[in-house]
N, C-alpha and C positions, 0 to 999 in steps of 0.2 A: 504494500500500500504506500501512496506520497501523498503526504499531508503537506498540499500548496495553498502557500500564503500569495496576494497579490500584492504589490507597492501600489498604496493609496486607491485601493479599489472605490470605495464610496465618493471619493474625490474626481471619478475619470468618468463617470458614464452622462454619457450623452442622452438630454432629453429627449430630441427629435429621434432617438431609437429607442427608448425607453416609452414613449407613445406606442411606437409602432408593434411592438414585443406585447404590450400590453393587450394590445386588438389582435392580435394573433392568438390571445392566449383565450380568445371568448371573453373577451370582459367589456361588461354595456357600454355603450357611450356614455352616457351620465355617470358613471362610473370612473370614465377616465375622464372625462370635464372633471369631477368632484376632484382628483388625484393632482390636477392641472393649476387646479386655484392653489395649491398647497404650495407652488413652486413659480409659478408663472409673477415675475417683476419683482423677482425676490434682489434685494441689495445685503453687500455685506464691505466691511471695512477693514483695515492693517490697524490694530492699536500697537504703537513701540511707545512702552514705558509709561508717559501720560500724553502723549499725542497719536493723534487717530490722525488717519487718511479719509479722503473723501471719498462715500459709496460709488461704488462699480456695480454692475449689472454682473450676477450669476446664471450661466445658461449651462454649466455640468453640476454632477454631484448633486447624490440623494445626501438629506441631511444627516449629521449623524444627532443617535439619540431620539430619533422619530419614531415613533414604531409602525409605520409603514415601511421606514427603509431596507430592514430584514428583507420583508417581503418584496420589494419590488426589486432589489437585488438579486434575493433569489429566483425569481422568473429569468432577471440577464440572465442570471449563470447558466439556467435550464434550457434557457433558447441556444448560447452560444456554444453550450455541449453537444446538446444535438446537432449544430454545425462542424464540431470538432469530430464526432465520434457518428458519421451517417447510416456506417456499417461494421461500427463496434460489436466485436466477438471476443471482447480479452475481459469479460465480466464472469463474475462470481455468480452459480450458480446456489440458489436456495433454495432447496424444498421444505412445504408446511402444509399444515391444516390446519382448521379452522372450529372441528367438530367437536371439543372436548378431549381428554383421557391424554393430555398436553405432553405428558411423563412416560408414555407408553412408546418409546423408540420404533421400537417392530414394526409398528403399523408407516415408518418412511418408508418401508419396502413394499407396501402395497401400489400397486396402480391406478386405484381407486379413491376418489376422494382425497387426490394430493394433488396440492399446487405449486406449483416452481416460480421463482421472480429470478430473472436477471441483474443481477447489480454491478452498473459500472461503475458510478460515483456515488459519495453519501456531500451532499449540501448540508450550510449550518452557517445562514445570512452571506457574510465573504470571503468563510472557509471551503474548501475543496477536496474532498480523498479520493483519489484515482486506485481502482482496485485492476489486482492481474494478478490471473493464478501461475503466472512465471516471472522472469527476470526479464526474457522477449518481448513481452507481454506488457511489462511494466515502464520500459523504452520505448515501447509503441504507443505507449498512452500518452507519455512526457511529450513525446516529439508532435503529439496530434493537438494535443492541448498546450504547449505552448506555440506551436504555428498557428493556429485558430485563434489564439487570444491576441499576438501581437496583432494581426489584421483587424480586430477589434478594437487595438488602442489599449491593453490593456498590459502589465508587464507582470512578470514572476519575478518574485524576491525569493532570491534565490540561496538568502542568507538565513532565512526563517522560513525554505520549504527543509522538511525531510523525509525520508523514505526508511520505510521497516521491511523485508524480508522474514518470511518465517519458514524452514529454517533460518537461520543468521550467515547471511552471504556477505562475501567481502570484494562483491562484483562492484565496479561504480559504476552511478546515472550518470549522464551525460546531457543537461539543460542550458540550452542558450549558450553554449559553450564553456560553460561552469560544470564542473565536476561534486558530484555528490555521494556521498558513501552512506550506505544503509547503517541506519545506527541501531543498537540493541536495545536503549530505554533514553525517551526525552519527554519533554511537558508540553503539552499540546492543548491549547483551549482551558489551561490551568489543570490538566490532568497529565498522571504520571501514564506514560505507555511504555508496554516492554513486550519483547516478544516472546517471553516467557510464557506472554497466557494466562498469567493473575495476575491477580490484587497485591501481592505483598508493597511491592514499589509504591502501592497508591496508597495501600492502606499504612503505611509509616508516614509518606508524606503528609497526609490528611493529619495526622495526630501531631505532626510536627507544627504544622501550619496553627489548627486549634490551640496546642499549647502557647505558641507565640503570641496568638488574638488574646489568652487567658492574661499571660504574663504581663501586656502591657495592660491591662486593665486594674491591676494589682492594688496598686496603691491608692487609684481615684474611684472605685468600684469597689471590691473583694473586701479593701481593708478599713474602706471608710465609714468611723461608729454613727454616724446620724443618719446612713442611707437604710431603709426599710428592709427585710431580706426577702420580700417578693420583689422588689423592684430590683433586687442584684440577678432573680433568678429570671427577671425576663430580658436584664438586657447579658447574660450568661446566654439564652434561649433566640435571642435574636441578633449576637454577633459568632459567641463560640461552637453553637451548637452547628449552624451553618458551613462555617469552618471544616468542623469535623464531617459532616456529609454532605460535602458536595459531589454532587453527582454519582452519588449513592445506589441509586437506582438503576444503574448501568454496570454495577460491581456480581462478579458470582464471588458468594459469602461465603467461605467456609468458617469451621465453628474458630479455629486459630483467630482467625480476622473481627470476627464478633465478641470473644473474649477480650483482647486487647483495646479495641473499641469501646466496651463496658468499661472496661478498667480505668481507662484512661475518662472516660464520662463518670465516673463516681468517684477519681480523684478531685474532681474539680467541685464536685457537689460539697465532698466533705469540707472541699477547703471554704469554700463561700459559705458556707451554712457554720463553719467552725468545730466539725464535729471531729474527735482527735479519735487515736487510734487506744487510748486508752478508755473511752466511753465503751468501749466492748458493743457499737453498733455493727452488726453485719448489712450487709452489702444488699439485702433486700428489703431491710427497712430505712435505709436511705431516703428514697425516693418519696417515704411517705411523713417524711420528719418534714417536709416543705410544706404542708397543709396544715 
C-alpha cells in the first residue's frame, strides 16, 4: 500500500472543475448554485505582523475547516482516479456477506450469497492509499497516479508519501523521480502503522500520547484543591480519555492490548480521584468511587 500525501491539495483545485465534477457526479442544480454562493466573490488578504495587504479575488481552493471541503475534495479525488486508473486490475480483492453468522469463516467458500468488492484506493478528505497485491503492481499504480494528477495540477509530496509492503520488501518506488523505500512502521493520519498486523505499535503509542495529555494537566487540573472532582473527571473524559482511543474502532483487540489499556485508565482515575494504593481499593471499585 502508498499512503500519498498531496503538496497543498485544498489550496490547488480549481473551481471551474470542481463545478463540472460536481454535475457529473448527479448532483441538482440548486444544489451546486447553493455550493457556489459559498465561494463565488470570496476575498482574502497577507497579514505580516500588524499590516494587512489589500483583498484579492480567490478563484482556487476549497476552504479549509468547512465541512463541505472533505466532501467536495473527495468527489476531485474520485473523479480524477477514475481518470488515473480506467482499467485498473492491481486492486484488492474482498469477499463478504451480509447475512448474519459474521464469525463463521467456512461459509467465504460458499458461492452463494457472497459478494466481492474490488478495492483500489481507500479516500479520507486529501489523503490517498493506493493498494497492489505486488510490488509491479504497486509501481503501476505510483506511475498512473502521479501522471494523472500532474495533468490535473496537482503535485505529490513526496517527503510525507510512504509505502508499506507486506511481507517487508527492500525493493524501492520510484515517484516523480524520487526514490522511496517501503518502511516497516510510520504515523499516518496520527496513527501508528506496521506491517506487522497489530496493534502493539499503536496500542503503546496511544498510552504514550494519553499519558502526556495527563501529565500536562497535573498541576492546573489533577492537583488543584478548589477544582470539584467531577469537573477533573470530565475534562480527564474529554481531553485524556480521547487520547487514549483514538481510533479505536479500527484496532483488532487482543486481551494483552485491553489489559494494558485498563491499567493504564485506572492509573489515572486513582491518581485524580487520590485514591493510594494503601486504601486497599481494587480495580473494580474504582470506577464506582466517582458517583
Amino acid at each position: 500500500m502508498s499512503f500519498t500525501d498531496l503538496t497543498k491539495a485544498f489550496d490547488t483545485v480549481s473551481w471551474k472543475g470542481l463545478w463540472k465534477i460536481i454535475a457529473k457526479f448527479s448532483c441538482l442544480e440548486k444544489l451546486i448554485a447553493m455550493v457556489r454562493q459559498f465561494h463565488d466573490g470570496m476575498l482574502a488578504h497577507v497579514v505580516d505582523d500588524v499590516e494587512s495587504s489589500d483583498p484579492f479575488p480567490v478563484t482556487n481552493k476549497v476552504k479549509h475547516g468547512c465541512l463541505l471541503a472533505p466532501t467536495l475534495f473527495s468527489m476531485i479525488f474520485s473523479a480524477r482516479l477514475m481518470a488515473s486508473f480506467p482499467d485498473c486490475n492491481t486492486w484488492i480483492i474482498i469477499s463478504y456477506w451480509t447475512d448474519g453468522k459474521f464469525f463463521n469463516l467456512r461459509r467465504l467458500q460458499s458461492k452463494t450469497k457472497l459478494q466481492v468488492m474490488n478495492v483500489c484506493d481507500l479516500l479520507f478528505a486529501d489523503d490517498c492509499s493506493l493498494n497492489g497485491k505486488s510490488e509491479s503492481d504497486m509501481q503501476l499504480s505510483m506511475d498512473h497516479f502521479s501522471s494523472a494528477y500532474d495533468n490535473f495540477g496537482f503535485t505529490i509530496n513526496t517527503k510525507k508519501t510512504e509505502l508499506m509492503h507486506h511481507p517487508s520488501s527492500e525493493k524501492p518506488y520510484v515517484v516523480n523521480g524520487h526514490t522511496l523505500q517501503a518502511m516497516e512502521k510510520f504515523t499516518y493520519l496520527d496513527s501508528t502503522l506496521s506491517y506487522a498486523v497489530h496493534v502493539n505499535d499503536e496500542n503503546n503509542a496511544r498510552i504514550a500520547e494519553a499519558g502526556v495529555a495527563f501529565g500536562r494537566l497535573r498541576a492546573n487540573v489533577w492537583e488543584r484543591r478548589g477544582m470539584n472532582q467531577q469537573t477533573k473527571l470530565k475534562v480527564y473524559k474529554a481531553i485524556v480519555l480521547p487520547n487514549l482511543m483514538y481510533a479505536c474502532e479500527t484496532w483488532t483487540v487482543y486481551r494483552c492490548h485491553a489489559t494494558k489499556l485498563n491499567h493504564f485508565h485506572m492509573g489515572c482515575l486513582r491518581n485524580l480521584m487520590r485514591v493510594r494504593w494503601q486504601d486497599k481499593v481494587p480495580d473494580t471499585e474504582v470506577p464506582t468511587l466517582k458517583n
